[in-house]
N, C-alpha and C positions, 0 to 999 in steps of 0.2 A: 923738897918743900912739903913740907903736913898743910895740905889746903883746909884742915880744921882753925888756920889761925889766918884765913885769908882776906880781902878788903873787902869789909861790907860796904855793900853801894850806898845804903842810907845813913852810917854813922854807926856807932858803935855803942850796943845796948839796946834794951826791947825798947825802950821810950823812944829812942830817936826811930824808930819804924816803926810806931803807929800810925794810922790814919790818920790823915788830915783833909778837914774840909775839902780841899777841891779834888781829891781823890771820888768820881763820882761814876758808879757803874752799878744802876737800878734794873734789877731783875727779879719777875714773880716766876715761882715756880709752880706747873702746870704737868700734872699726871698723865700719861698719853696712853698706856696700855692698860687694861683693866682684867683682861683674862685668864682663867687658871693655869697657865703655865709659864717658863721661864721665857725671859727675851734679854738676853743677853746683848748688849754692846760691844763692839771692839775697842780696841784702845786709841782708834787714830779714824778719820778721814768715814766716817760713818753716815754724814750726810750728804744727798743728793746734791749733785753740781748746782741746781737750783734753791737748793734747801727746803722742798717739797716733802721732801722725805728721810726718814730715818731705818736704818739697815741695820736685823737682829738676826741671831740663830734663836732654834729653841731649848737653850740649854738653861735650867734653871741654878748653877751653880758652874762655878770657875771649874776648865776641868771637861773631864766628861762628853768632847765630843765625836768620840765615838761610837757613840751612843745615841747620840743628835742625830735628825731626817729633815730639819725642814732650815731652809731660811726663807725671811719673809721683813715687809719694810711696813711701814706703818706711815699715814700720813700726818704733817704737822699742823693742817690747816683743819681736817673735820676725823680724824681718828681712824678711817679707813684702813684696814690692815688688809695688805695683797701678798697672797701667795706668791714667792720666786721658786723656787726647787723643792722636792721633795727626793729622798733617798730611794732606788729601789730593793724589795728585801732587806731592809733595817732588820738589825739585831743587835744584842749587848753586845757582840764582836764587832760591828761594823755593819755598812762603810763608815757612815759619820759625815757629816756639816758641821762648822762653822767656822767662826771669826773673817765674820763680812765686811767688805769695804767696798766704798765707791769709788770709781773712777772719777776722777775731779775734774774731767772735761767732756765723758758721757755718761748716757747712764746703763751704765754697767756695773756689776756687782760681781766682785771677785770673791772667793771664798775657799778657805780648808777642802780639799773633798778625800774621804780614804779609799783605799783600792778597794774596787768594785768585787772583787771577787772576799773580801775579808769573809772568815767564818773562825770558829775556836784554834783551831790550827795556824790561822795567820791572821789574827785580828788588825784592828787600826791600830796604831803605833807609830812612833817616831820616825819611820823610816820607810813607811807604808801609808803614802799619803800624797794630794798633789791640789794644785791650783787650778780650779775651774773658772769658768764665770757664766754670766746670764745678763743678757739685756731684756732690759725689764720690759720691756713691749714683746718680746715673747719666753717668756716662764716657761721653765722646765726645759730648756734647750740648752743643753751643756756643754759649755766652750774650753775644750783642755788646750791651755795657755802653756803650758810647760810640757815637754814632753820626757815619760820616763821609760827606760830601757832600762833592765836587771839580766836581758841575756846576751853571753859574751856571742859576738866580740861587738864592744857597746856603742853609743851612738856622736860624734858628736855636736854639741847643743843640745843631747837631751841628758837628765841626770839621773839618775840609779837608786830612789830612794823618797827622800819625804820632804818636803816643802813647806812651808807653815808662816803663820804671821807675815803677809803679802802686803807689803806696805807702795803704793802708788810714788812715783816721780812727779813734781808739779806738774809735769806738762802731760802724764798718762800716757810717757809711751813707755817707759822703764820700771821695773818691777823688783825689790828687794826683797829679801824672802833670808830665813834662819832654814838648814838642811843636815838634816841625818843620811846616813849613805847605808843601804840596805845589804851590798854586797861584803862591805867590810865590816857591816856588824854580825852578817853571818859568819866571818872567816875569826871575827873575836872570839866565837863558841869554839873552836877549834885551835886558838896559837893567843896566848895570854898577852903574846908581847904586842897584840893588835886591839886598837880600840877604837869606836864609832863615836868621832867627835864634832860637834855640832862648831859647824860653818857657815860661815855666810855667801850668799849668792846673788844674784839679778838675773831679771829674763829680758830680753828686749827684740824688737823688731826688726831682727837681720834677716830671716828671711824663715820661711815654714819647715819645720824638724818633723820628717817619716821616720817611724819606725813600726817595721812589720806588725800588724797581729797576728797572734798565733793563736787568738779563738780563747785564751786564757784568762784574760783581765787584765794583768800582772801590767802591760808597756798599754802605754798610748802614744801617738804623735801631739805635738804641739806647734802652735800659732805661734811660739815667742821660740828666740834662740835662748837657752839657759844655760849658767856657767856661775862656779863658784869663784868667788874674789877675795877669798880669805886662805891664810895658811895655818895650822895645824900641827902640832907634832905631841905624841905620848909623853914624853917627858921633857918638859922644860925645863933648861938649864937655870939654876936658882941665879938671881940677877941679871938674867940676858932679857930680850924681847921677845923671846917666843912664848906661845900660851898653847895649852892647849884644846879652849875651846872660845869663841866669837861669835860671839850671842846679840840678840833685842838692840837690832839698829836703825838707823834713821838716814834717811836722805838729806844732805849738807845744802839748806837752802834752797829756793827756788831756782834757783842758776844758777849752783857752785858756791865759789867761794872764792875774794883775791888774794892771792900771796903775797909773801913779804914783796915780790918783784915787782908787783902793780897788776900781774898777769892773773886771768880768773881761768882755772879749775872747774869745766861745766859741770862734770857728773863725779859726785861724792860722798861716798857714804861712810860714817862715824858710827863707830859699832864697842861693844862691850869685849875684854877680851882677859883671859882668865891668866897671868903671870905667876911665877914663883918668885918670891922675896931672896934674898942671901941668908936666909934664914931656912929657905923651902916652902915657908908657905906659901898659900894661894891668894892673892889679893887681883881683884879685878879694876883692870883701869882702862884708859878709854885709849883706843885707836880709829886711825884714819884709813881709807882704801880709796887712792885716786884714780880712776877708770878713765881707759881710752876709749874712743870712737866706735873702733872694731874689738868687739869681742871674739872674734872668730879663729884665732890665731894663737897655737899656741905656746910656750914660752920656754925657751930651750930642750927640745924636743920631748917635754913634758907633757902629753897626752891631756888634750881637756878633757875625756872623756872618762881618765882612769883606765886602770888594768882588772884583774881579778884579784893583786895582792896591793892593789893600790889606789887611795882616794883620786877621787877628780879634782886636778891643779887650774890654778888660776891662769886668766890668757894670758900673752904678751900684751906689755905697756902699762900692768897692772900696780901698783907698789903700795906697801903695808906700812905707815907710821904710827909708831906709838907716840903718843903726844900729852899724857900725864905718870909722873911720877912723883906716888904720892907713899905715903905709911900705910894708911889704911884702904885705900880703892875707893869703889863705889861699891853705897851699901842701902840698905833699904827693902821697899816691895818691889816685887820685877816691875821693871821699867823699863822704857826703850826713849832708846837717845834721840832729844829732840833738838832742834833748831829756830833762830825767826826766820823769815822769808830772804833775808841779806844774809846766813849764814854766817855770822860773822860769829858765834858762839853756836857751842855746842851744848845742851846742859844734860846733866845726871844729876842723879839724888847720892848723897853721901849725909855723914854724922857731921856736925858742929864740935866747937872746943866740949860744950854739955854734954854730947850726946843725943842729940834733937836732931831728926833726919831735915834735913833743907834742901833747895834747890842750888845747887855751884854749876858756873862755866866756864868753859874756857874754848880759846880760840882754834879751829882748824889748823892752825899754823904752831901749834903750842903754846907755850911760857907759860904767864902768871894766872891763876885761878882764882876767881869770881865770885863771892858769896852771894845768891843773886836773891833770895829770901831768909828775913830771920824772924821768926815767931817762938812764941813759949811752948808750941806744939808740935810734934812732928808731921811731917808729910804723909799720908796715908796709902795714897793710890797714884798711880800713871799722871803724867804731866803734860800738859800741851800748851804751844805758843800761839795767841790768837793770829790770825791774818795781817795784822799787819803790824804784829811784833811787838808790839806795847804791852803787851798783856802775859801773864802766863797764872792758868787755870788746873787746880787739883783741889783732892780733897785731903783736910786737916780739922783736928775737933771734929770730927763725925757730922763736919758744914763741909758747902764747897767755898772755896777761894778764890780768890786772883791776889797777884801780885802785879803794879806797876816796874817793870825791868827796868827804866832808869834811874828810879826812886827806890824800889822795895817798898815801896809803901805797899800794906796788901788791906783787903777787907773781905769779912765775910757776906758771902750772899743767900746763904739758907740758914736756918737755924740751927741750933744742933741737935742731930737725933739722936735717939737711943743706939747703943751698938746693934739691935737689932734690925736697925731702919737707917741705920747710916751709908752716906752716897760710896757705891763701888764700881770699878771698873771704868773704861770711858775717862770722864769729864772731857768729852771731846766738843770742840767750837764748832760753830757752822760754817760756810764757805763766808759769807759777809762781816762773821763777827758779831753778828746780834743775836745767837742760840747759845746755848752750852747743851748737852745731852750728858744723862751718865744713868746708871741704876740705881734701885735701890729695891729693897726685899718690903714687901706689903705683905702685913698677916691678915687675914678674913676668915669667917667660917670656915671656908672652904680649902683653908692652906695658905702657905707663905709661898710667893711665887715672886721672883725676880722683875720689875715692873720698869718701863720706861718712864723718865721724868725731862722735861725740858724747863730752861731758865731762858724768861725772854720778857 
């Protein structure tokens, strides 16, 4: 099926998706940072459990956080910015902050951190990197939630490499995360027929991961067990299911998802994953990763940990579905797979019959595919499902949007900027539903610097 020809929710044609009167979602937009430098947004879960605050790096541009020292939150009620972390020894090599999130049941703040010891020799990088946190009642006390080990013989529950885009489980105990393997992208500079391809993983609370220091920087121990739950291979055979890379995913609902059986699937993650067509090409389509209880186990005497010539495999009870097949993939700006709170769809951004990037879903379980917005414009940036699923919020026309999911009716809620002021990054909701956060670039005297904005 070419999901470019699939059932629009609202009727078919822009006119039947326009707004209509009782489509009503009134929001003034309200500048929250004013200072000369970046504050960068993440793409998901950026507000406090309370919605007190808002959680930024200081990067002033997509990009570039290895170069980043600081993250810091800002308040929504009187503008207050409080210092969380700062890097020590920052340089253009590292270590590096950012892309912050909160824990959606305390407040905690998770974030990017790169290996302490980076200098020009072994900068920040994909594979040289990990998940810290900080609770915000005490700042600058740095909590290594994942533990890495890179010297054999390796650890396991902990992973050999770089961790990035940390995205929370409803409930905050489970931790999704995209992962570069540092071991076998060294052994790629040496044997062509090896390549460091980007996987996905989780970290969760099975119980506290030691590994030795040796005084070097390089390993830490971690509070979470971590394990990759994705498969991988160099060359994918054209028209099979393997890919080989599983990228920018999402947690499947707040409690899973039910099967065709009646039966719910608690923990799920829908992830991006890079296929060969019968053609050879590369087209990205979306798959599923249903995860068991115990991560601890590993699955046909397949080492969770990895070898020296070999990636870290997924546990037992782990299973990989692919669940669209389509001509073209999913296409667009990076985006990461979202859900509403019932998981009962997944969405991605893909092209229209036009050519107009939209939002489409489709369900954890497979089949037919959902045109879930249709406008004259493309989708610009990251997408998010408000709280309690009615809603889904991005930016398009250089405004932000929302579209009603059962409707598609959508409307705009900011005006439209210039491309040099137009909303990026983010458009992420609050825990209640009555915020949006996202950025936008402020020019003054003094420079154009990345600025926080809320809609409320």
């Amino acid at each position: 099926m070419n999901f470019r020809i699939g059932w629009l929710l609202c009727g078919v044609g822009i006119q039947a998706c326009a707004p209509k009167p009782h489509l009503k979602m009134n929001f003034t937009e309200h500048q929250l940072t004013f200072d000369t430098k970046g504050h960068t947004i993440h793409n998901n879960q950026a507000f406090s459990p309370s919605d007190e605050w808002l959680v930024y790096d200081t990067r002033n541009q997509d990009g570039g956080i290895g170069s980043t020292e600081a993250i810091e939150m800002v308040s929504l009620q009187t503008g207050e910015i409080r210092s969380l972390y700062k890097t020590e020894h920052q340089t253009e090599f590292g270590p590096g902050v950012g892309a912050a999130t909160f824990s959606p049941v305390k407040n905690r703040v998770l974030f990017i951190h790169g290996i302490r010891n980076a200098n020009q020799q072994k900068p920040y990088d994909f594979d040289r990197r990990t998940g810290v946190a900080i609770d915000t009642d005490q700042p600058g006390k740095a909590i290594f939630l994942d533990a890495r080990d890179v010297t054999p013989p390796f650890t396991p529950g902990a992973l050999r490499g770089g961790t990035h885009a940390h995205y929370w489980s409803a409930d905050g105990q489970w931790i999704s995360f995209t992962y570069n393997d540092y071991p076998i992208n060294q052994l790629s500079k040496t044997n062509p027929a090896v390549k460091d391809l980007r996987v996905v993983g989780v970290m969760a609370p099975l119980g506290k991961v030691n590994v030795a220091d040796d005084g070097s920087l390089e390993n830490n121990s971690g509070e979470l067990f971590s394990v990759v739950v994705t498969k991988a291979t160099e060359n994918p055979k054209p028209g099979s299911d393997e890919i080989d890379k599983a990228f920018d995913e999402g947690w499947i609902g707040s409690d899973g998802y039910v099967k065709p059986d009646g039966t719910r699937q608690k923990r799920a993650i829908a992830f991006q994953g890079n296929v060969r067509n019968k053609a050879g090409k590369t087209v990205t389509e979306i798959f599923v990763a249903d995860l068991p209880d115990d991560l601890t186990q590993a699955a046909d005497n397949q080492p969770l940990e990895g070898t020296e010539a070999t990636r870290p495999n997924p546990p037992k009870g782990v299973t990989q579905r692919r669940i669209t097949f389509t001509e073209h993939g999913a296409e667009g700006p990076r985006h990461w797979l979202r859900t509403p709170p019932d998981g009962s769809v997944i969405g991605f951004l893909a092209k229209d019959a036009a050519g107009t990037i939209q939002l489409f879903g489709v369900s954890p379980n497979g089949g037919a595919i959902r045109q879930l917005t249709q406008q004259p414009f493309s989708i610009q940036t990251t997408f998010n499902f408000s709280p309690d699923g009615r809603w889904v919020a991005y930016a398009a026309d250089n405004s932000v949007f929302v579209t009603e999911v059962a409707t598609g009716e959508f409307k705009r809620l900011t005006p439209r900027s210039s491309d040099d002021a137009k909303p990026r990054n983010g458009i992420v909701w609050s825990n209640k539903g009555n915020m949006i956060g996202y950025n936008r670039y402020v020019t003054t005297e003094k420079g154009r610097f990345l600025q926080l904005f809320v809609l409320k």
